[in-house]
C-alpha positions in Angstrom: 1.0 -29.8 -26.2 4.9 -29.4 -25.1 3.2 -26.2 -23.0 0.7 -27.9 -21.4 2.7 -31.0 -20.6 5.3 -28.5 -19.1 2.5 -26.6 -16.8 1.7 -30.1 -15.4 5.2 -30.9 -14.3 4.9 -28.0 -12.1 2.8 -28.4 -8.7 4.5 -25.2 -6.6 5.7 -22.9 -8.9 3.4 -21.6 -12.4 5.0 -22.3 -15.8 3.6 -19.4 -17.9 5.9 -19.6 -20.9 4.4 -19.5 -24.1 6.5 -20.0 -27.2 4.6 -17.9 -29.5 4.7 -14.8 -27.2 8.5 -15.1 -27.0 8.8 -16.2 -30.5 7.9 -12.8 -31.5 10.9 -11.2 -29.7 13.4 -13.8 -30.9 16.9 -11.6 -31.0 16.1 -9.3 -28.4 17.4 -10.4 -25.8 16.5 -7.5 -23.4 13.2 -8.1 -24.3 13.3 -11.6 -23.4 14.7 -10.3 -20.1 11.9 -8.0 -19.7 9.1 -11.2 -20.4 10.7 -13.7 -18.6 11.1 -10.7 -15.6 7.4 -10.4 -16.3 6.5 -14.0 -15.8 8.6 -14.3 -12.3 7.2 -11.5 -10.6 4.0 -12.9 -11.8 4.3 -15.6 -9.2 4.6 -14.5 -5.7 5.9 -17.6 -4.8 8.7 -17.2 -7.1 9.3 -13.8 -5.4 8.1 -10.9 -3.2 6.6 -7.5 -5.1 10.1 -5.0 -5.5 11.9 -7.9 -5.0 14.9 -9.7 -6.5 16.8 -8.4 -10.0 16.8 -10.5 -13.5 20.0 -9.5 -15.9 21.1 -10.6 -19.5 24.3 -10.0 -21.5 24.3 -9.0 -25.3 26.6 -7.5 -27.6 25.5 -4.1 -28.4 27.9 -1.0 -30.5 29.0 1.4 -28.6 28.0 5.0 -29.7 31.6 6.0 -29.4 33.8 4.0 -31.8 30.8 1.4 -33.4 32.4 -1.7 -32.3 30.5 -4.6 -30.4 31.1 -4.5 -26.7 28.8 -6.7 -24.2 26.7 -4.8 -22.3 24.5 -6.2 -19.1 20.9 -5.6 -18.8 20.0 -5.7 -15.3 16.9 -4.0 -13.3 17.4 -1.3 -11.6 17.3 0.3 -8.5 13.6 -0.2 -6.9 12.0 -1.7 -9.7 9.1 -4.2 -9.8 9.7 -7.7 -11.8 6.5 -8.2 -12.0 5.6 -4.6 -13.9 9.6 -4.1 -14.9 9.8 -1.8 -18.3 12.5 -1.6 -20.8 12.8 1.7 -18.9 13.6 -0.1 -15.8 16.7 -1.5 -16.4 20.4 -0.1 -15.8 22.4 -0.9 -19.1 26.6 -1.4 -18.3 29.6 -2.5 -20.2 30.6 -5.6 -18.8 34.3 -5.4 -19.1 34.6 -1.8 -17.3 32.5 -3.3 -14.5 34.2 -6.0 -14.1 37.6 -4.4 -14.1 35.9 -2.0 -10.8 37.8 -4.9 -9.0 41.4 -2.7 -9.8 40.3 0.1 -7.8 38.3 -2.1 -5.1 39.4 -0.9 -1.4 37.8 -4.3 0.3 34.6 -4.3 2.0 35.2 -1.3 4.4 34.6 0.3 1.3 31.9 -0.8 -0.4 29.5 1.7 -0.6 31.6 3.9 -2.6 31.7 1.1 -5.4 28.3 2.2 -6.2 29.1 6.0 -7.5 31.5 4.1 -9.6 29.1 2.2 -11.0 28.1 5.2 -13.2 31.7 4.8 -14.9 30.6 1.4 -16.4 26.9 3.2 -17.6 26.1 2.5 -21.3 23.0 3.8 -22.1 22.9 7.2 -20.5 19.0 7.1 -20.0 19.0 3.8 -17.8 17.8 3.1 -14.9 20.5 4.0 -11.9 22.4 0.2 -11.1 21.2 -1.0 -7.9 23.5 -2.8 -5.2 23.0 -6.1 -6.4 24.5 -4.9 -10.0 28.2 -6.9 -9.2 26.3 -10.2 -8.3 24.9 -10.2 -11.6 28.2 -8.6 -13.5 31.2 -10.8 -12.2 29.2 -14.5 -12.9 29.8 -15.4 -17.0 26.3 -16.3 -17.7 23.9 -14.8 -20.5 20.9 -14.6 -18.2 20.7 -14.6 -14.8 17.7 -14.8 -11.8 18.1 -13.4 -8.4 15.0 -14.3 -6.4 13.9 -14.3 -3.1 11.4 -17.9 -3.0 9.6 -18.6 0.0 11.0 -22.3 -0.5 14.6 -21.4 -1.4 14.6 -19.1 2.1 13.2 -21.7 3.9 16.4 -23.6 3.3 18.7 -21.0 3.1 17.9 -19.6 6.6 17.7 -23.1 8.4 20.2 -23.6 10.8 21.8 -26.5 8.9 21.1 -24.9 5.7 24.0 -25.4 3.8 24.1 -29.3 4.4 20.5 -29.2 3.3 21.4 -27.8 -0.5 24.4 -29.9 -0.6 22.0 -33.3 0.0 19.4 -32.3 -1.8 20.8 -30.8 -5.0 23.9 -33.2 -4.5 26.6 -30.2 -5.3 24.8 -28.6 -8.3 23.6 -25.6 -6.2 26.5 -24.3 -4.5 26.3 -21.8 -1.1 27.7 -18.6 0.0 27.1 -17.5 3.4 25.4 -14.7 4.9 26.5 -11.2 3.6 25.6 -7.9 2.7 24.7 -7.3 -0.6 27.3 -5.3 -2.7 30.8 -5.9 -4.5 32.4 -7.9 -2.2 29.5 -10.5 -2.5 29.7 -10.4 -6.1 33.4 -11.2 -5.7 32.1 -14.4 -3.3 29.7 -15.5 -6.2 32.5 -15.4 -8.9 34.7 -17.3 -6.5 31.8 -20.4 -5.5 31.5 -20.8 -9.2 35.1 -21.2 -10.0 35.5 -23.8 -7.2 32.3 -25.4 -8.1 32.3 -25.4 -12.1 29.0 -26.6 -13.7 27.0 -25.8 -10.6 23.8 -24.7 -11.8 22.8 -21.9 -9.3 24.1 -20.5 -5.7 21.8 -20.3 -2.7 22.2 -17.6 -0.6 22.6 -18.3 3.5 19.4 -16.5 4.5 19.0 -14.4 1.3 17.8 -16.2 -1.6 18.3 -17.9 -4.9 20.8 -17.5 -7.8 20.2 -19.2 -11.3 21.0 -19.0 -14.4 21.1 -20.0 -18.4 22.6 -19.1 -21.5 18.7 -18.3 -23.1 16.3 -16.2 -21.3 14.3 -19.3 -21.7 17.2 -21.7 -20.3 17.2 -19.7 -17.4 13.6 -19.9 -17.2 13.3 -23.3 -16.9 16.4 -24.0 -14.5 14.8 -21.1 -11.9 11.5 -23.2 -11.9 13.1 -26.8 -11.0 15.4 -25.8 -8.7 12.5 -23.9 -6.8 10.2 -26.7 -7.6 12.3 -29.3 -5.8 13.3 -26.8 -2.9 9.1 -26.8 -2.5 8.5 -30.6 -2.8 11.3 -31.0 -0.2 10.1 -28.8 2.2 6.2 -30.9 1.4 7.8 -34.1 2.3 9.0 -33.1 5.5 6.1 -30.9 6.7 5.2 -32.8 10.0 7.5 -35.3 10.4 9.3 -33.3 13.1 5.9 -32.9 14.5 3.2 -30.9 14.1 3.8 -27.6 12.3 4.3 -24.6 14.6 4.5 -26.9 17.6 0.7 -27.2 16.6 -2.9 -24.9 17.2 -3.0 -23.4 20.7 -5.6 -21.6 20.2 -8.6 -21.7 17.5 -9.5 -18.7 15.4 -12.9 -16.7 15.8 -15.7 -17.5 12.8 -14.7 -15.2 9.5 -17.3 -12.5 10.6 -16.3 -12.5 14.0 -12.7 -11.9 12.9 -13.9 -8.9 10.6 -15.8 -7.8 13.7 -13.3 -7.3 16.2 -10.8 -6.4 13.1 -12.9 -3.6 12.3 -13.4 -2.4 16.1 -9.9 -2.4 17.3 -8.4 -0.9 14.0 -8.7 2.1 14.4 -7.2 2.3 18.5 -3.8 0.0 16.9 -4.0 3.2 13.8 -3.9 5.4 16.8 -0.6 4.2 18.6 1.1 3.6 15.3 0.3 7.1 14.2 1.8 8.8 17.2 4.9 10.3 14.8 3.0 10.6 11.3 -0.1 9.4 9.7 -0.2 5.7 9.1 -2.7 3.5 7.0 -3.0 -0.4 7.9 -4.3 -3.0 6.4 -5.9 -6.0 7.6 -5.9 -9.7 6.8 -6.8 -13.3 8.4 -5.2 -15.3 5.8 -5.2 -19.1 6.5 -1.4 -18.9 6.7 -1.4 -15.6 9.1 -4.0 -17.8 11.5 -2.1 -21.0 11.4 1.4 -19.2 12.4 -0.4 -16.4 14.9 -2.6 -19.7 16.6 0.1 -21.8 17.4 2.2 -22.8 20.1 5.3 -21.6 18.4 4.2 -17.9 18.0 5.9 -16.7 21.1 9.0 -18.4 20.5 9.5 -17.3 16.6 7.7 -13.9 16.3 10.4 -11.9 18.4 13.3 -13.2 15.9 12.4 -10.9 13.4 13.0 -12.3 9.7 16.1 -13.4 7.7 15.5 -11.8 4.3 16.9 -8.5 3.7 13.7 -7.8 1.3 11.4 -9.5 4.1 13.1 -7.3 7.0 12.9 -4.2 5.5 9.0 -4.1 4.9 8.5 -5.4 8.0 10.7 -4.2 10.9 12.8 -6.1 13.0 9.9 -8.3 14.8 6.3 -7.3 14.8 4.2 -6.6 18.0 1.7 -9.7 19.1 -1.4 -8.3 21.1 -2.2 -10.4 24.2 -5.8 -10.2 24.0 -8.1 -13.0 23.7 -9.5 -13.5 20.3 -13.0 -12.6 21.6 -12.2 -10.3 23.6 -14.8 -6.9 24.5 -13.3 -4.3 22.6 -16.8 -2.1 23.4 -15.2 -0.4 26.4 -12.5 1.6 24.1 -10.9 3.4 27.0 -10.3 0.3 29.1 -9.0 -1.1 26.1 -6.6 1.9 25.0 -5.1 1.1 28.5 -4.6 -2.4 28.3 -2.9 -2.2 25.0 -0.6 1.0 25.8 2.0 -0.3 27.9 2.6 -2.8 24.7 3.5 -0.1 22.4 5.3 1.8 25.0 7.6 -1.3 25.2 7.8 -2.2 21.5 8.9 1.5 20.9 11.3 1.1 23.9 12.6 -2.3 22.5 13.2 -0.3 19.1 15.1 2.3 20.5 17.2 0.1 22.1 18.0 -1.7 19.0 19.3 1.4 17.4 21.2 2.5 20.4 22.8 -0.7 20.8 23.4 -1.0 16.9 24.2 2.1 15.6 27.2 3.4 14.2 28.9 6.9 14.1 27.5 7.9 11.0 24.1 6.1 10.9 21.2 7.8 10.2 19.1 9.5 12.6 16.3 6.6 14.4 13.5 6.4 12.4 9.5 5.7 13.6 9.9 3.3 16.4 6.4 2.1 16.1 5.6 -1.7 14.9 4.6 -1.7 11.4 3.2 -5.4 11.6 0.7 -6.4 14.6 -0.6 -10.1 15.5 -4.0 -10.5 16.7 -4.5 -14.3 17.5 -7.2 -15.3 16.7 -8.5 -12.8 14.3 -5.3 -12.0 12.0 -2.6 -9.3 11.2 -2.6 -6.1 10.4 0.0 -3.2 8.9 0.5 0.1 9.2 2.5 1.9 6.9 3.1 5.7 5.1 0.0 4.3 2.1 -2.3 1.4 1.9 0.5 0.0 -1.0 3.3 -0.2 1.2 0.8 -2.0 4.2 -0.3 -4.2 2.3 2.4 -5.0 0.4 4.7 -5.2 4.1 1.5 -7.6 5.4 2.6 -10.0 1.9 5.9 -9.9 3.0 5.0 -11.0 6.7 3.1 -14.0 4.7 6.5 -14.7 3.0 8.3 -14.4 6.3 5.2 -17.2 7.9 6.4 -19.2 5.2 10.2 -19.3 5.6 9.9 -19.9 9.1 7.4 -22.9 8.4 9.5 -24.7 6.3 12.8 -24.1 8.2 11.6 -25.3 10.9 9.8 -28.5 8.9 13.5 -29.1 7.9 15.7 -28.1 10.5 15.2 -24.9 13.0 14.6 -21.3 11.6 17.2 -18.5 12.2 17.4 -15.5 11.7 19.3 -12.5 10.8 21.2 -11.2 13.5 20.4 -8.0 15.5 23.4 -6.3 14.3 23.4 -7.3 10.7 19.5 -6.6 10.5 20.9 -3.0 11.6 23.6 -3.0 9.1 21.1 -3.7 6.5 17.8 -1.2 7.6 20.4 1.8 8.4 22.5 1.2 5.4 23.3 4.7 3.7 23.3 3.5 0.4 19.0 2.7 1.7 18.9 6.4 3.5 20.2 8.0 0.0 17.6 6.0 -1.6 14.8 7.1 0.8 16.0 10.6 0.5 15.6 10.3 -3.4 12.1 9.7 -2.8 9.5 12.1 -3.6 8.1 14.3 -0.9 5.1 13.2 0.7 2.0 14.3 -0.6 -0.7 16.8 1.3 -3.0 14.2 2.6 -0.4 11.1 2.5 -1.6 8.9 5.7 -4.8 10.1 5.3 -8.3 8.3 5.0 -11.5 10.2 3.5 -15.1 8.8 3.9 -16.9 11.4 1.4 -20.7 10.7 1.4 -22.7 10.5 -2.5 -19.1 9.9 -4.1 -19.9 7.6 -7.1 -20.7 11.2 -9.3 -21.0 14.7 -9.4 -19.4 17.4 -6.5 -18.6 14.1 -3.9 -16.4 12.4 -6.8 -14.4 15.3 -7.8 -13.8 15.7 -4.3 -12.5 11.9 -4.1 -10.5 12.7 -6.9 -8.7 15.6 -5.6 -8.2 13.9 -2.3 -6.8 10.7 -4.2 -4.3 13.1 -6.0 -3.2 14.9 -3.1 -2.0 11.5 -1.7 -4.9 10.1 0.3 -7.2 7.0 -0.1 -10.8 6.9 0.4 -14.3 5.5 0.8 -16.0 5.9 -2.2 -20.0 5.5 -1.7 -23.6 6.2 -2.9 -27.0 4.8 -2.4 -27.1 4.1 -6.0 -25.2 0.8 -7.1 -25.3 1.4 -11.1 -23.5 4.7 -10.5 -21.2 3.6 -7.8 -19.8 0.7 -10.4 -18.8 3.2 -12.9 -17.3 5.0 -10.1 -15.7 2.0 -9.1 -14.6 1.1 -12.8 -13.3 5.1 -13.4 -11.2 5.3 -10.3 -9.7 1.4 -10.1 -8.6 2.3 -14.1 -7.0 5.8 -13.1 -5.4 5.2 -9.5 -5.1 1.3 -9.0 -6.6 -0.6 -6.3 -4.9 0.8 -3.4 -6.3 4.1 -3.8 -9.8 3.5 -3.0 -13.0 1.3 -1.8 -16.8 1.2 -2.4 -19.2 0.6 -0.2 -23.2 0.7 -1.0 -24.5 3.8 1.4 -27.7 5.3 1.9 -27.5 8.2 4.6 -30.4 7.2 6.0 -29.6 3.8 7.1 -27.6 3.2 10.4 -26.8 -0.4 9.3 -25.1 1.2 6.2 -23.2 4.1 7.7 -21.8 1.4 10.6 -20.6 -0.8 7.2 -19.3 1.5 4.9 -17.0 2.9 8.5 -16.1 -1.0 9.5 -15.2 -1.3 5.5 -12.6 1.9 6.1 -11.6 0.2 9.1 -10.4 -2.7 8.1 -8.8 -1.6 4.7 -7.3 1.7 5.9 -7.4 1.4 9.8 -9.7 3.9 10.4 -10.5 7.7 9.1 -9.3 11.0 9.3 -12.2 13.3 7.0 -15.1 12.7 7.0 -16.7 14.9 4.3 -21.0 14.9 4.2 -21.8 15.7 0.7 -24.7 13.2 -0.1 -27.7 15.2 -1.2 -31.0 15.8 -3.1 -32.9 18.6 -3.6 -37.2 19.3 -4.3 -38.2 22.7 -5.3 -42.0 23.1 -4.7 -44.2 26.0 -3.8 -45.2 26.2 0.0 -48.7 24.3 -1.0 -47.0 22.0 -2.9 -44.6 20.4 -0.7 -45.9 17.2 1.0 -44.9 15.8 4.6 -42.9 13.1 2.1 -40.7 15.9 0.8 -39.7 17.1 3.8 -39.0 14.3 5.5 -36.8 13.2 2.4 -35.0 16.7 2.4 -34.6 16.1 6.2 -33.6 12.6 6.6 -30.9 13.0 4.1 -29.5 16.0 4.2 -29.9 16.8 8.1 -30.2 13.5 9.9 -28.3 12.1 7.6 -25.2 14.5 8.1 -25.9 14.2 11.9 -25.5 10.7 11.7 -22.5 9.6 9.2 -20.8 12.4 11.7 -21.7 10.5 14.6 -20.5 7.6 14.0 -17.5 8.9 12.5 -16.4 10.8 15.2 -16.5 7.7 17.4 -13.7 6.8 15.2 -11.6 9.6 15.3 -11.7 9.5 19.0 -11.2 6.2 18.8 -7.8 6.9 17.2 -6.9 10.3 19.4 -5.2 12.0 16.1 -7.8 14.3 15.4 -9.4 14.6 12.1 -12.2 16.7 9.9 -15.7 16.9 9.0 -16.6 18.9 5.9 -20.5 19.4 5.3 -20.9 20.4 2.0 -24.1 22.7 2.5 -24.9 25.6 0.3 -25.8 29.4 -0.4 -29.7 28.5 -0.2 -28.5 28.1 3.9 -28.3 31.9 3.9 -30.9 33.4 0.7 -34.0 33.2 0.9 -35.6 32.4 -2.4 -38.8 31.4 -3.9 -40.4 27.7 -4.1 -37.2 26.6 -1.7 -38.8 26.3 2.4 -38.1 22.4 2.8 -34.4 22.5 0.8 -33.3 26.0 1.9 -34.7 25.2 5.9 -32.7 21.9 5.7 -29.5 23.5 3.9 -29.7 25.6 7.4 -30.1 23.3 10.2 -27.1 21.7 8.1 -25.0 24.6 8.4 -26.1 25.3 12.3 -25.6 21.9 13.1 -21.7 22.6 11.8 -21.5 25.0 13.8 -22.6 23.0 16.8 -20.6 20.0 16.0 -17.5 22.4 15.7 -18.3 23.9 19.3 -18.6 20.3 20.4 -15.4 18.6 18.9 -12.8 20.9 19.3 -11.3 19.3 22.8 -10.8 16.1 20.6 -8.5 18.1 18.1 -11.6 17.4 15.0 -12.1 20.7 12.9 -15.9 21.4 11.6 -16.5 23.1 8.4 -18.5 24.0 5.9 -18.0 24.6 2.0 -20.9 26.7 0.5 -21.4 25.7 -2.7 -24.2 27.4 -5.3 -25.6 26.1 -8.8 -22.6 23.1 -9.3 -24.7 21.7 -12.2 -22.1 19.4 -14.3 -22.5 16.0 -13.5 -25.1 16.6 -10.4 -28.2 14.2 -10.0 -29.5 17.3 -8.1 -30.1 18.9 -11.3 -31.7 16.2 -12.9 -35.4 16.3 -14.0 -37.6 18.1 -11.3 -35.6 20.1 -9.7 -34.0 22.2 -12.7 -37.6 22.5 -14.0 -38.7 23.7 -10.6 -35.8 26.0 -10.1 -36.3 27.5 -14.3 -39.8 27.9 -13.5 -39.0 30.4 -10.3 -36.4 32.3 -12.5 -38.8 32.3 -15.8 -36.3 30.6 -17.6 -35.3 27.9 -19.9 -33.8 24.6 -18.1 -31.0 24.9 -20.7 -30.1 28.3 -19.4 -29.6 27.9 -16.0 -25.8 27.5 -16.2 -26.1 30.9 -17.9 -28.3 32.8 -15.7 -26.5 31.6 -12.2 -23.2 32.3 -13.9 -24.5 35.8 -14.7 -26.1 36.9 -11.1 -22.9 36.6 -9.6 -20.1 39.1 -8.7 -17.0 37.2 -11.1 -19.6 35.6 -13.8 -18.6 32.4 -13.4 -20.0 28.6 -14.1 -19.3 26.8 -10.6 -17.6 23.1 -11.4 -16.9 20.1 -8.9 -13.8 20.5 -9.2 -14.3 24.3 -7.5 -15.5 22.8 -4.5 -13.2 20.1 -4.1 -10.5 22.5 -4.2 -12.4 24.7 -1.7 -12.3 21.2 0.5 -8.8 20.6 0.5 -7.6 24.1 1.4 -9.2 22.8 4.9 -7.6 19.9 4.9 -4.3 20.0 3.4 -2.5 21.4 6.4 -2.4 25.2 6.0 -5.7 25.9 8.2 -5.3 23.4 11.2 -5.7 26.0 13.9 -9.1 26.8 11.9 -12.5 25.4 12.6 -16.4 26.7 12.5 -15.5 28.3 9.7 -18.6 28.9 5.7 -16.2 29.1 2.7 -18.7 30.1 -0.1 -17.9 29.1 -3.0 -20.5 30.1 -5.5 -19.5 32.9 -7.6 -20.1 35.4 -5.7 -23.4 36.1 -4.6 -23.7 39.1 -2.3 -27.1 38.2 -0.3 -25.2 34.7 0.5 -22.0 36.4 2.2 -21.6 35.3 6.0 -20.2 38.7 7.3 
């Protein structure tokens, strides 16, 4: 009853303590870190996904002489509080930390305080300390928060900010102003506390939050009311100044208009962003993104760029605001390429001036000068970024960024972090060495695969291999049963960002134009395009009925003619180039028995390659084929009629078809999906760019099916 009582006294933050979930880890203290870390990053208005650090001190034996020493829990560098592990934390004795501050040089030489964090390690397996380690290390307290609220923000990046806390929390929250993360601010924390004893948290000039407690639960509890009155204040005062944002200048289109002209100029904004690397976006018309990107203070506030460190880095240091009316004709694509291009030529001119103006000796060579967030009043924002993780997750922290900016200005007037401190902080070396730690990029990293008849069978394996090689895709089938199981298998093995389903029969233009605006607006566009749909009748010439071949033709010629089609208005949409696999077969080239509709069809699909391939090469898009022959696992092609039909014209057994195509061919070997997905991504995974036109057979090894 306590419990719910306690839920009710919060209206902008969510209590989700439970006492018999942490009753069962009473005495572990680092794994009442890791469920009250849980809980906050639960909450995205507590903080931002990657952001802020949790810590707790506890007396622990050292494995050297057995006695207790106190040792500070504290995540680590680029964890998640919201998914944060036991194996995400950096472990440290707190008295060889703390007595770093002998050989401290003074904040010219902060960065090399962090090697020397591996002197204070404790438990040799932990996570390595991130920069914020000292902020958590030099204050006394058992368990501490560090968070970056959207209401705490609000206030700490107003321009009478400081006042603010001191009125509101009348002294119990003390302030330390604007300042690099590291030792020296750790220093500054230690030093607010002493002059402000029984404060009962610090806010951060245009950072964040810092709370505490002496139980995980304690500091809990005192993290939600100090956010939950930095909320209700910012409530109260929401339009007294007048209305918020200066108030709606213009209105937004209907939802489905938005999605329209969303999924239309996608894949031209992909386009400029892409013009070092491969990016993919993502798209969203939030109510917040429309009120902020509507109103009469957009021009005014966008260019400032954001004041959190967290916010900036996702996000860049202001994002680009398209000057195109919401309903504007984006039909004529090159008209429209040439309104918008002097806009990215200056944002990337603007960037490069930044960094010019900003750098420092020893910075870090400029990095992509394109925007990575882009305002569409109107309709809404998107994000481009290296994956659709990273997009989205920069497009949340835009939405944070809306929010800070709302409530400052409710309050007081927003500020933000200045130009050369913003530089400071996005060309920091300690954040170079920690995106040169990064793994490599994958093969198809940036890239976007629409592969026809996914949900089972040869089109899924090639989904897989695609996903695992870095890329996301469209996964897709005319049959809803099987694409849910799809859906189920590949949202339990890869997450969310990895993929989307769309319902698509190849024979219907309205589907092919959804499943492409789907790609658009949750990628940005596509890159391969891979035809693989398929179904196959095996009839004698007398027996095959103008039905049959109209199926076989429709689907597997039309069909491939027409998901190509529209695709390709994409990739020239997005000038980056791109592929088209057709997935055809052997039967293109042999001749065999009881075969004229599929075998006929399985050619025009290969010739039609060919064509396509002739066609396409001016606009950088390779065309090729993968020749697969008797791929019977998991196939719907081999289901009932067909493998009867085809036993029947070999005088065999249905169950020993596997056996008898294995046998016929030149290594003996049972074909798989996963054989021809691998044969798909030699196309695509970079080492055969300069190739196109090209039949890779992949079937064994049949003799009467080679191409030369």
């Amino acid at each position: 009853m306590a419990e719910i009582e306690k839920r009710k006294s919060f209206k902008h933050v969510s209590y989700l303590w439970d006492d018999q979930e942490a009753a069962k880890l009473a005495g572990d203290e680092v794994g009442l870190l890791i469920y009250r870390s849980n809980l906050l990053g639960a909450d995205l208005r507590l903080t931002n996904y990657g952001g802020g650090n949790t810590s707790c001190k506890a007396m622990a034996n050292d494995p050297l002489t057995g006695e207790e020493v106190e040792v500070m829990w504290v995540k680590g560098s680029g964890g998640d509080l919201g998914t944060l592990k036991r194996s995400g934390l950096a472990a440290l004795y707190v008295e060889r930390l703390r007595n770093l501050k002998k050989v401290y040089r003074g904040i010219d030489h902060e960065d090399e305080m962090v090697e020397l964090f591996n002197h204070s390690i404790y438990d040799l397996a932990s996570k390595a300390p991130s920069i914020d380690t000292p902020l958590h290390g030099f204050l006394p307290f058992k368990h501490i928060d560090h968070l970056h609220p959207d209401a705490a923000i609000a206030i700490a990046a107003a321009k009478d900010g400081k006042r603010i806390t001191q009125e509101l929390f009348k002294g119990t929250i003390g302030w330390v102003e604007w300042q690099r993360p590291g030792f020296d601010l750790g220093l500054k924390l230690k030093q607010c506390l002493d002059e402000n004893p029984g404060i009962r948290g610090i806010m951060l000039g245009s950072h964040g939050l810092f709370t505490w407690g002496d139980t995980a639960y304690e500091s809990y509890i005192n993290t939600l009311e100090v956010i939950e009155s930095c909320a209700e204040y910012l409530e109260q005062h929401y339009g007294k100044k007048g209305p918020i944002f200066g108030g709606q200048k213009i209105s937004s289109l209907p939802a489905e208009l938005r999605k329209k002209q969303a999924a239309a100029i996608a894949p031209i904004l992909r386009g400029f962003c892409s013009s070092e690397r491969p990016m993919v976006g993502h798209f969203t018309d939030d109510d917040r993104v429309l009120e902020f990107i509507n109103s009469n203070d957009l021009d005014r506030l966008a260019p400032l760029g954001t004041s959190c460190p967290d916010h900036f880095l996702r996000t860049k240091i202001s994002p680009l605001v398209l000057e195109l009316p919401a309903d504007a004709d984006l039909t004529d694509v090159e008209q429209l390429k040439v309104k918008l291009k002097p806009a990215f030529e200056a944002y990337r001119a603007m960037y490069a001036d930044y960094y010019e103006t900003c750098k420092h000796p020893n910075s870090p060579a400029i990095r992509d000068k394109n925007p990575v967030i882009i305002l569409f009043p109107g309709v809404g924002l998107f994000s481009f970024s290296k994956d659709k993780q990273t997009a989205r997750v920069a497009a949340e922290f835009y939405i944070n960024a809306i929010n800070v900016m709302k409530g400052a200005e409710a309050i007081s007037e927003y500020t933000s972090l200045p130009r050369q401190e913003a530089f400071n902080i996005e060309y920091w070396l300690l954040e170079e060495a920690k995106l040169q730690r990064m793994p490599k990029p994958k093969a198809l990293s940036g890239k976007i695969a629409l592969i026809t008849g996914s949900a089972g069978g040869i089109g899924k394996a090639i989904a897989v291999k695609f996903v695992e090689e870095g890329a996301v895709v469209v996964i897709n089938d005319n049959d809803g049963e099987r694409l849910k199981k799809a859906d189920d298998d590949f949202k339990g093995r890869y997450g969310k960002d990895a993929y989307i389903t769309a319902k698509l029969d190849v024979t219907n233009d309205a589907d092919i134009a959804a499943a492409y605006d789907a790609a658009n607006l949750a990628f940005g566009g596509v890159d391969i395009v891979v035809n693989c749909a398929g179904l196959s009748i095996s009839k004698p010439l007398q027996d095959h009925t103008d039905k049959d071949w109209d199926l076989l033709y429709d689907v597997l010629v039309k069909g491939q003619f027409k998901v190509t089609q529209q695709g390709v208005a994409i990739l020239r949409k997005q000038e980056i180039g791109g592929d088209v696999i057709n997935i055809v077969s052997k039967n293109a080239l042999v001749s065999g028995p009881n075969n004229a509709g599929y075998g006929s069809a399985k050619a025009a699909q290969l010739h039609l390659s060919r064509l396509n391939a002739a066609e396409l090469g001016g606009d950088k898009i390779r065309v090729n084929v993968v020749n697969p022959d008797a791929v019977i696992s998991d196939s719907k092609i081999w289901e009932g009629a067909w493998a009867e039909g085809r036993a029947k014209a070999y005088g065999i057994k249905v169950e020993e078809l596997p056996a008898y195509y294995a046998k016929r061919t030149l290594l003996n070997e049972i074909i798989l999906p996963e054989d021809i997905a691998n044969a798909c991504f030699v196309f695509v995974g970079g080492l055969l760019n300069k190739s196109t036109g090209n039949v890779l057979n992949v079937d064994g090894g049949v003799a009467m099916a080679f191409v030369r």
